[in-house]
C-alpha positions in Angstrom: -35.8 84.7 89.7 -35.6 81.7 87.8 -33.0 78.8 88.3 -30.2 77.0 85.8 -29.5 73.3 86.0 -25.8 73.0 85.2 -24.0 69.5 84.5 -21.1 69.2 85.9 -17.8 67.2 84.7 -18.6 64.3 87.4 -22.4 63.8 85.8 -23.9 65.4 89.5 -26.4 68.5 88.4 -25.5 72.0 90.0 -28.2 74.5 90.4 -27.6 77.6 89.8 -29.7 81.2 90.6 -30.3 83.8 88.3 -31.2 86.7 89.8 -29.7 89.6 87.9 -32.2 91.8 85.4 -30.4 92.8 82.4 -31.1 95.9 81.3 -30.4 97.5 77.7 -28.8 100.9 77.9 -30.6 103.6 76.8 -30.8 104.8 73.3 -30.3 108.1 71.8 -31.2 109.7 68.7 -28.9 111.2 66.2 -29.8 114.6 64.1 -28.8 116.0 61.2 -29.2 119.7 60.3 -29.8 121.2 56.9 -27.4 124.0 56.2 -26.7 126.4 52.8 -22.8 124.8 52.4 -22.3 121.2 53.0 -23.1 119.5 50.0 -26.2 116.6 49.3 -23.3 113.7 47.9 -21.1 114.7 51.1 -24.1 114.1 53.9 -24.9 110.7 51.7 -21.2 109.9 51.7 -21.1 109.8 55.5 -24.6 108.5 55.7 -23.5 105.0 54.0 -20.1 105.2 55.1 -20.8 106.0 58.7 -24.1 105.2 59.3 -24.2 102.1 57.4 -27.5 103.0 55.3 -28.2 102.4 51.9 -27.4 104.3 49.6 -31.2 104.5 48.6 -32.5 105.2 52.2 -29.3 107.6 52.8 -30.4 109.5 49.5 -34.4 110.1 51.3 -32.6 111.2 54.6 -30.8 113.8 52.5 -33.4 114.6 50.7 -36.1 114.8 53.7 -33.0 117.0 55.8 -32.6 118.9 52.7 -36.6 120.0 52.4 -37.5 119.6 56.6 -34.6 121.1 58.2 -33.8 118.7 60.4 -33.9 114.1 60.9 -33.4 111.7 63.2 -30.8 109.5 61.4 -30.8 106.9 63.8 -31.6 105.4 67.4 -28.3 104.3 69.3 -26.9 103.7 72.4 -25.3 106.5 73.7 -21.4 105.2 73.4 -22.2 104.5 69.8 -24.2 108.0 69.1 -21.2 110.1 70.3 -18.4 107.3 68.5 -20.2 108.0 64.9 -21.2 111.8 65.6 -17.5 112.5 66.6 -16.5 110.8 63.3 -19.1 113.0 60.7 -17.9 116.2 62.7 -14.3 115.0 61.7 -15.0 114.5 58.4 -16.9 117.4 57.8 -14.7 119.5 59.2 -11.5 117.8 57.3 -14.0 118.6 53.7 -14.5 121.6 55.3 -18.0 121.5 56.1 -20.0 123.1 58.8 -22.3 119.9 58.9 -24.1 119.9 62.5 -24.9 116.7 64.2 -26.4 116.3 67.6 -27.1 113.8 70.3 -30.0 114.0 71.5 
């Protein structure tokens, strides 16, 4: 527990407790699967656009999906995970891919 002087609008000093822990929330990772139909530019489309990497590290992701199967694209908490996962299955699907994604 540690303690927070305050000034006040009258020059006095206030004291006050901090007590709470604040805790981050945990993170989850987000995978990509390699498949025979959706197409290298289209998973580096929605890597950039959606995932917010560059277009040179969203080309090795492709690349390393393409040859391994399977990546971790990214560590996030789990409101963000499911927000930017819903968003590449829409998009796939709207392009008519069968891109899988999963929270794990």
């Amino acid at each position: 527990m540690s303690d927070i002087f305050h000034q006040t609008d009258n020059g006095s000093e206030s004291v006050v407790t901090d007590d709470s822990q604040i805790q981050l929330p945990p993170e989850c990772n987000v995978i990509f699967y390699n498949d025979d139909y959706t197409t290298m530019d289209f998973v580096v489309e929605v890597l950039v656009s959606v995932f917010c990497k560059s277009a040179e590290e969203a080309r090795d992701l492709m690349l390393y999906i393409h040859e391994n199967g399977s990546a971790v694209i990214g560590k996030y908490t789990y409101d963000i995970a499911v927000s930017r996962t819903n968003l590449t299955r829409s998009l796939a699907k709207k392009n008519g891919f069968p891109l899988r994604v999963e929270i794990e």
